[in-house]
C-alpha positions as CSV (number, residue, x, y, z in Angstrom):
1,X,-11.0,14.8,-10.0
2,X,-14.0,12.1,-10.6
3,X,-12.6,8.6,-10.2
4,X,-13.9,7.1,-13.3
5,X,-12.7,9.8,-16.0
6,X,-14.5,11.2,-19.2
7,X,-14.2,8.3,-21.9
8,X,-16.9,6.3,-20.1
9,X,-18.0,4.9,-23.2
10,X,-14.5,3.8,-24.1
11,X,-14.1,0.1,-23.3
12,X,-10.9,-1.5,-22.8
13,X,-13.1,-4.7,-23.6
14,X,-16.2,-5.5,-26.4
15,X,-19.2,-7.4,-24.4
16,X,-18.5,-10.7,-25.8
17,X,-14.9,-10.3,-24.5
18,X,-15.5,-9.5,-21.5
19,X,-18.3,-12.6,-21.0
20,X,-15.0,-14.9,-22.5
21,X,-12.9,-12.8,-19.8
22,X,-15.6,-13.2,-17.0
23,X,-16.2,-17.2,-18.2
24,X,-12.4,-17.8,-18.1
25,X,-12.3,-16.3,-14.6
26,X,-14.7,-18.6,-13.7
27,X,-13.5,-21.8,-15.0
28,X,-9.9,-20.9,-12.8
29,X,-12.0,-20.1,-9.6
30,X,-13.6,-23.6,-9.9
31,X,-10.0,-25.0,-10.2
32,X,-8.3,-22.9,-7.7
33,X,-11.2,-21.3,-5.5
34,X,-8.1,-20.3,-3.1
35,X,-6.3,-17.7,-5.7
36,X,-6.8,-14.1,-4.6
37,X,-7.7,-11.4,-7.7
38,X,-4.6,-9.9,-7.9
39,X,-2.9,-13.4,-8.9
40,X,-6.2,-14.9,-10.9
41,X,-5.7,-11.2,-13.2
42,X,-1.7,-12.3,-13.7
43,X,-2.5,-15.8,-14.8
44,X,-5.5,-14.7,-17.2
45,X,-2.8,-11.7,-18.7
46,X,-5.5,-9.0,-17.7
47,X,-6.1,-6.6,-14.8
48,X,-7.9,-6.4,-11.5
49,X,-9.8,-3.9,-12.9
50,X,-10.8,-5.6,-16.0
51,X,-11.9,-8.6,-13.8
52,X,-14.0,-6.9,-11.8
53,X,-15.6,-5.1,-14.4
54,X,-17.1,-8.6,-15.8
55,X,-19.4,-8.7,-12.7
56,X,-20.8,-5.3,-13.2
57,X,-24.2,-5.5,-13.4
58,X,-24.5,-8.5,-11.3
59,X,-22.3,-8.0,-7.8
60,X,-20.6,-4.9,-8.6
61,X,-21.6,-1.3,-9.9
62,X,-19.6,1.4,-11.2
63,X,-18.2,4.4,-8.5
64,X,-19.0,7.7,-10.6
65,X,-17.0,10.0,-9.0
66,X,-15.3,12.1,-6.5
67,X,-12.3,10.7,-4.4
68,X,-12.8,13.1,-1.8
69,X,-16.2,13.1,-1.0
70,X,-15.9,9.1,-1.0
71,X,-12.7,8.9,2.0
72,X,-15.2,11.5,3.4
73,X,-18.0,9.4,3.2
74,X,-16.3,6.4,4.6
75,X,-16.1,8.1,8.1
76,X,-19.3,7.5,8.9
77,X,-19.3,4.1,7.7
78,X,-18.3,2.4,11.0
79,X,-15.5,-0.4,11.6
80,X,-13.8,-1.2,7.9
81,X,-10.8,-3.4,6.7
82,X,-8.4,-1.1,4.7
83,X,-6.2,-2.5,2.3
84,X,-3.1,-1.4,0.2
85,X,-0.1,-3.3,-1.1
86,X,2.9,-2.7,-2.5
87,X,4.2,-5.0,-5.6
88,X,5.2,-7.4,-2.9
89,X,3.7,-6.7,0.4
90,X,0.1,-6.0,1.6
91,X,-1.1,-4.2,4.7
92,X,-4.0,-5.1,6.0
93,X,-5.6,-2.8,9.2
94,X,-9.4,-2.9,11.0
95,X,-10.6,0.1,12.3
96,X,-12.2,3.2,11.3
97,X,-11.8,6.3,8.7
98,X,-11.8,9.4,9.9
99,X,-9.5,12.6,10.1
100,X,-9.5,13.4,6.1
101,X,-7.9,16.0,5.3
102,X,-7.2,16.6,1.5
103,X,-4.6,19.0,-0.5
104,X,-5.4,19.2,-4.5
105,X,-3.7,15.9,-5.7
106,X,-2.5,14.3,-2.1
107,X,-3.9,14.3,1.6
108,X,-4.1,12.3,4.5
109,X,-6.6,10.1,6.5
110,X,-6.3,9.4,10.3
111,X,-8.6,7.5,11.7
112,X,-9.0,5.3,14.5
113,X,-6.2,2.5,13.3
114,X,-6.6,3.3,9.8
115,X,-3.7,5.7,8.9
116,X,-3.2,6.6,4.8
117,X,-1.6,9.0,2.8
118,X,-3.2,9.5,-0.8
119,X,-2.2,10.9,-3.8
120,X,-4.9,11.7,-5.7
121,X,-4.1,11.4,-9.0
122,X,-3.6,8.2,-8.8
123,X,-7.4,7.0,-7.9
124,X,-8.8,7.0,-11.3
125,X,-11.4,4.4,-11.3
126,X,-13.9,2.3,-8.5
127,X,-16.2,0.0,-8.1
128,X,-17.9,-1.4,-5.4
129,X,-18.5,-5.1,-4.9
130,X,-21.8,-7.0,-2.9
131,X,-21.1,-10.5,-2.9
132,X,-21.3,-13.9,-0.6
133,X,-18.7,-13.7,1.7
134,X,-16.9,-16.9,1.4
135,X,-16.1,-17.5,4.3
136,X,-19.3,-16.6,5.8
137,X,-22.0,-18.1,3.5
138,X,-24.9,-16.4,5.1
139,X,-23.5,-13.2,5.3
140,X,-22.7,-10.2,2.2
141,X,-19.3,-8.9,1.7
142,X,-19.3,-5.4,0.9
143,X,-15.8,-4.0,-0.8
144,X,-14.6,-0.8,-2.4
145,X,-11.6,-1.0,-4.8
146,X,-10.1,1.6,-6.1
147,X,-7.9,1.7,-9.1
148,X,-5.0,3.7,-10.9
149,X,-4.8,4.3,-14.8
150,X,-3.3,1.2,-15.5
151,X,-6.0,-1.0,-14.0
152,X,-4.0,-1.3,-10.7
153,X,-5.7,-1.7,-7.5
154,X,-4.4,1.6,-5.7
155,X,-6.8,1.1,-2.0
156,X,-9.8,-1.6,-1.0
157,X,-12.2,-0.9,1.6
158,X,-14.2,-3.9,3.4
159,X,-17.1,-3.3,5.5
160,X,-16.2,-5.0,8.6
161,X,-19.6,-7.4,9.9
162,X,-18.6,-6.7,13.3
163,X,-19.1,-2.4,13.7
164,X,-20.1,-1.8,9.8
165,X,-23.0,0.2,9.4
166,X,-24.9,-1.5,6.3
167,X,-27.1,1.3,5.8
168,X,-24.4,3.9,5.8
169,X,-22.1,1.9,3.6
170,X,-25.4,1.2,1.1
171,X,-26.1,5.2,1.4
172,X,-22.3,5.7,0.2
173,X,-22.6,3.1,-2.9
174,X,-25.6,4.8,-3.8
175,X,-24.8,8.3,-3.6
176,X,-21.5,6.8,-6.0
177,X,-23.0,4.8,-8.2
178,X,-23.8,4.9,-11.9
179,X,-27.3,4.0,-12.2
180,X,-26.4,1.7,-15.2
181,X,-23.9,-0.6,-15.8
182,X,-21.3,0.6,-18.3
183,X,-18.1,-1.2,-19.7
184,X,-14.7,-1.4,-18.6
185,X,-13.0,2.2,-19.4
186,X,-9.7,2.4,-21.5
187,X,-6.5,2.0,-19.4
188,X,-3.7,3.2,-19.9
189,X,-0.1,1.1,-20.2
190,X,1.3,0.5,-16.8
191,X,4.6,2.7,-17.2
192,X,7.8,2.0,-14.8
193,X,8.6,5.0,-12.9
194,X,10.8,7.4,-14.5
195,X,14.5,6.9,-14.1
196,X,16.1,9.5,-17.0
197,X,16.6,12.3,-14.4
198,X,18.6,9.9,-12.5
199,X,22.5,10.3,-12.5
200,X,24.9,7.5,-13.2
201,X,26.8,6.9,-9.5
202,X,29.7,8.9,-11.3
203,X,28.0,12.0,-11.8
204,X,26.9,12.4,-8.2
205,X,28.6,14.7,-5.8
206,X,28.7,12.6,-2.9
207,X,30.0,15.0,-0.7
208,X,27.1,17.3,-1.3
209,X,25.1,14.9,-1.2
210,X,25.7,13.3,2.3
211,X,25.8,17.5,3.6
212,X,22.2,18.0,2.3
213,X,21.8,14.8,4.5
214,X,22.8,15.7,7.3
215,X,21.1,18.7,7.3
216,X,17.9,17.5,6.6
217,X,15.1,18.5,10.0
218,X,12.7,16.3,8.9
219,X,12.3,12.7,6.9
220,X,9.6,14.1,4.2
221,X,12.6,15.8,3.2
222,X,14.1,13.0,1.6
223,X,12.0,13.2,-1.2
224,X,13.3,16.6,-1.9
225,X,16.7,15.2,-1.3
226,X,16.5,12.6,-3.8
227,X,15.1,15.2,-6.6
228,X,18.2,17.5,-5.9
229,X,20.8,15.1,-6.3
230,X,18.8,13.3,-9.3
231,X,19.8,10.0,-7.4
232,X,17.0,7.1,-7.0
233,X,16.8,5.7,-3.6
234,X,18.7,2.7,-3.2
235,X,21.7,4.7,-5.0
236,X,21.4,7.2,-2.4
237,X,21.5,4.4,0.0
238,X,24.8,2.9,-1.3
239,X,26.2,6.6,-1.6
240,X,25.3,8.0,1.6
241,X,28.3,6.1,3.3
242,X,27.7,3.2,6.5
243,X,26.9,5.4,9.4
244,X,24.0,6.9,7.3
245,X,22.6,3.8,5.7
246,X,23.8,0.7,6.6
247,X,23.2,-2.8,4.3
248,X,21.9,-5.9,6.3
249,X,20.7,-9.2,5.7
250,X,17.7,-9.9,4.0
251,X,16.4,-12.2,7.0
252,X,16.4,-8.8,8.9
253,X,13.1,-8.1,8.6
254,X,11.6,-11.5,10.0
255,X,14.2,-10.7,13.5
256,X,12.8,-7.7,13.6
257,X,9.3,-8.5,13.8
258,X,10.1,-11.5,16.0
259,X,12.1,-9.4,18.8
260,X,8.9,-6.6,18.6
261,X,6.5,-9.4,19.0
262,X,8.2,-11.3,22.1
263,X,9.2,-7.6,23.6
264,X,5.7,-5.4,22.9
265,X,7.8,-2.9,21.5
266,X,5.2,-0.4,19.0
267,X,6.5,-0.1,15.6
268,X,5.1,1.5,12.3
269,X,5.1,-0.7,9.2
270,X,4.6,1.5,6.0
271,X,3.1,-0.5,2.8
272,X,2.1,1.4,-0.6
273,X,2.3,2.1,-3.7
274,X,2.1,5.0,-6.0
275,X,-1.8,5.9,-4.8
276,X,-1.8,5.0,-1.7
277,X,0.7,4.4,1.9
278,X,-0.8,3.1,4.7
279,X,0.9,3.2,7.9
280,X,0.2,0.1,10.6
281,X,0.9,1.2,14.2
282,X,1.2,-0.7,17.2
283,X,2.4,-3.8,18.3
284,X,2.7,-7.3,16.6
285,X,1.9,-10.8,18.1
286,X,1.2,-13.1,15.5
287,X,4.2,-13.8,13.3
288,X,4.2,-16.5,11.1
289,X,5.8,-17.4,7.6
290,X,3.9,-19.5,5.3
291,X,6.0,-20.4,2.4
292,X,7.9,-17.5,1.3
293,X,5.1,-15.0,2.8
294,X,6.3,-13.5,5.7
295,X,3.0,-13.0,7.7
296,X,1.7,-11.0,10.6
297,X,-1.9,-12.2,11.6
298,X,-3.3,-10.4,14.9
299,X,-6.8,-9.5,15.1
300,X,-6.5,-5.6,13.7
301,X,-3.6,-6.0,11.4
302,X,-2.0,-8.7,8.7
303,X,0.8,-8.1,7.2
304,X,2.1,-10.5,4.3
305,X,5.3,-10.3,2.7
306,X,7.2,-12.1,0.1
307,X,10.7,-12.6,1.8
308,X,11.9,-14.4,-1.7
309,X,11.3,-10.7,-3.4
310,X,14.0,-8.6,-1.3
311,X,16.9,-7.8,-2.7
312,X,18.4,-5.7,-0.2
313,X,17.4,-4.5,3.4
314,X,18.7,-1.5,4.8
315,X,19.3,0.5,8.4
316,X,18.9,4.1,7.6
317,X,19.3,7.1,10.2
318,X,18.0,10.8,9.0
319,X,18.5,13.3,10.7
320,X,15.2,15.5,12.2
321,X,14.8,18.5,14.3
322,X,14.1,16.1,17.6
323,X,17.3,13.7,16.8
324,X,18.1,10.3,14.2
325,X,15.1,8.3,12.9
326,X,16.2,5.3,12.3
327,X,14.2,2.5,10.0
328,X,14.4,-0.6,8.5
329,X,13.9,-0.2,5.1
330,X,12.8,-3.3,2.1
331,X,13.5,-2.7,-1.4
332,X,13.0,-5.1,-5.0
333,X,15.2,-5.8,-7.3
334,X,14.0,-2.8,-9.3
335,X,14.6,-0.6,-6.4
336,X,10.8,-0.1,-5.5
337,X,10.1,-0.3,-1.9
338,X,8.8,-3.2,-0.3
339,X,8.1,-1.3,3.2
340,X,9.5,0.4,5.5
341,X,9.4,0.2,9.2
342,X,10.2,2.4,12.4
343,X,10.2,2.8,16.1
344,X,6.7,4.5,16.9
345,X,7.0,7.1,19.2
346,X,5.4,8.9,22.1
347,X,4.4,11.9,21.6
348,X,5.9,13.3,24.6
349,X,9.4,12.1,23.9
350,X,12.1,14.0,22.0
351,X,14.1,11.6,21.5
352,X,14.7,8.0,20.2
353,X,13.9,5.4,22.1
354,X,17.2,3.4,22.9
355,X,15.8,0.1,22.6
356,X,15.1,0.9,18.9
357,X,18.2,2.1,18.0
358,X,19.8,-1.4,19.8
359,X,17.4,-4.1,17.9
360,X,18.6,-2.3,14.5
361,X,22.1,-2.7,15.6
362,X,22.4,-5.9,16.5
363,X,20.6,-7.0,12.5
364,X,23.4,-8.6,10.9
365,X,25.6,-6.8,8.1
366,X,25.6,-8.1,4.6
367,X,28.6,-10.5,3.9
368,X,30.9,-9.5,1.2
């Protein structure tokens, strides 16, 4: 499945647009050099995607092709940062890529730190960026972004200075690239995920539903639980009944992260979106909130989250073949998922650590 598809020629932008696009870009980076791409794209009414596009040519070329050979090629590519947000939460995590291994339209990566799960058909477009670094004027920064159909940024990729290998990483562009610069491709309209199948709370048997529950043996069943029942997530949530999924203050989060950083304790904070999930692993120092971000900011992972943007936390317990799993669980107004986080475990232990199932305890219930 090439990453740029067939309608190279098609241009979601004429040339003289996209030099008014790339000026007006510009003109807001001289007035707010601190805005990050994501939120310069909102405030211009365009995409990441279409942004980028404007420098091709100059600091950024075209990625012609094939998903997996690229996560394949980034193993040998030495120390990275990888990137991948949700609407409201990004995961950042240094380290390496390594341990592909890829089904038809989803797969995995597990490397040292950097821990993904891709879907495939989602990683439609990519280019890859050679710029200044700003914050080390001497130096290059070298990016990959990778894109859905929409224009969305799916994954980035940032060679690390410290432990990148700048002639593997140049190899990779080049083996990529498209030899000459070509316009922005046609995107499609960003589409909210489909909700018809979905039942009204009415026309759910709860009973069934809370059985298939509690006979689930591991949490990828979920998915398959949720298809069944034609229920979306949160609904399940509220249906499943309090000793199954429990609702808990919004702040729940931030004491979460707090008691993990004073106590060591590892945890796993999962951030994605339709693309791409990447799992952080270990355990947290740095926590901070800057405005509404909610932030961690150690040395091989950041984590920022908008606290403002969830509208309801939950403590949910599925059943698996080696006892509960128990996580905290983020979700937006829409119902989309924020993240998720659980206890990590030892591979040597069967069971839950105790500890874990306390600290979710004690989070405080919502208030009717």
């Amino acid at each position: 499945m090439p990453l740029l598809h067939d309608a190279l020629t098609t241009s979601a932008l004429s040339t003289s647009a996209s030099d008014a696009l790339h000026a007006r870009w510009q003109s807001l980076r001289s007035t707010r050099p601190e805005l990050r791409i994501r939120d310069a794209a909102a405030a211009l009414g365009t995409t990441e995607l279409e942004l980028l596009a404007t420098t091709v040519g100059a600091t950024a070329r075209w990625l012609d092709g094939d998903a997996r050979a690229l996560l394949h090629g980034l193993c040998g590519v030495g120390r990275c940062m990888a990137l991948t947000r949700s609407e409201h939460a990004v995961s950042e995590v240094r380290g390496r890529y390594g341990g592909v291994e890829l089904a038809p339209h989803a797969g995995q990566v597990v490397g040292e730190h950097v821990d993904l799960r891709v879907f495939l058909d989602h990683w439609r477009h990519a280019i890859a960026v050679d710029e200044p670094d700003p914050k080390h004027g001497e130096l290059r920064r070298r990016s990959i972004h990778v894109f859905d159909a929409s224009g969305a940024a799916v994954h980035k990729i940032y060679l690390e200075h410290d432990g990148g290998d700048v002639a593997a990483w140049q190899a990779l562009i080049d083996r990529h690239a498209v030899p000459a610069p070509i316009a922005a491709p046609a995107l499609a309209p960003t589409r909210p995920p489909p909700l018809a199948h979905v039942r009204a709370d009415a026309g759910v048997d709860v009973a069934a539903l809370r059985a298939d529950w509690d006979a689930m043996t591991d949490t990828h069943e979920f998915f398959f639980l949720l298809r069944k029942h034609r229920v979306a997530r949160t609904q399940a949530l509220r249906l499943a009944g309090a000793e199954r999924a429990r609702r808990v203050e919004n702040g729940a989060m931030a004491a979460l992260l707090a008691e993990a950083s004073e106590t060591g304790a590892r945890i796993m904070i999962f951030v994605g979106n339709r693309g791409c999930l990447q799992v952080f692993s270990g355990a947290v120092d740095r926590v901070r909130r800057t405005g509404p971000w909610l932030n961690v900011l150690d040395p091989g992972f950041n984590l920022h989250l908008r606290e403002d943007r969830i509208a309801s936390s939950w403590v949910v317990c599925k059943p698996t073949s080696s006892g509960i799993v128990r996580s905290l669980e983020l979700y937006d107004d829409t119902g989309e998922t924020i993240a998720l986080t659980f206890r990590k475990r030892d591979d040597r232990a069967a069971a839950e650590d105790p500890a874990w199932r306390d600290t979710l305890a004690r989070l405080g219930d919502v208030r009717s």
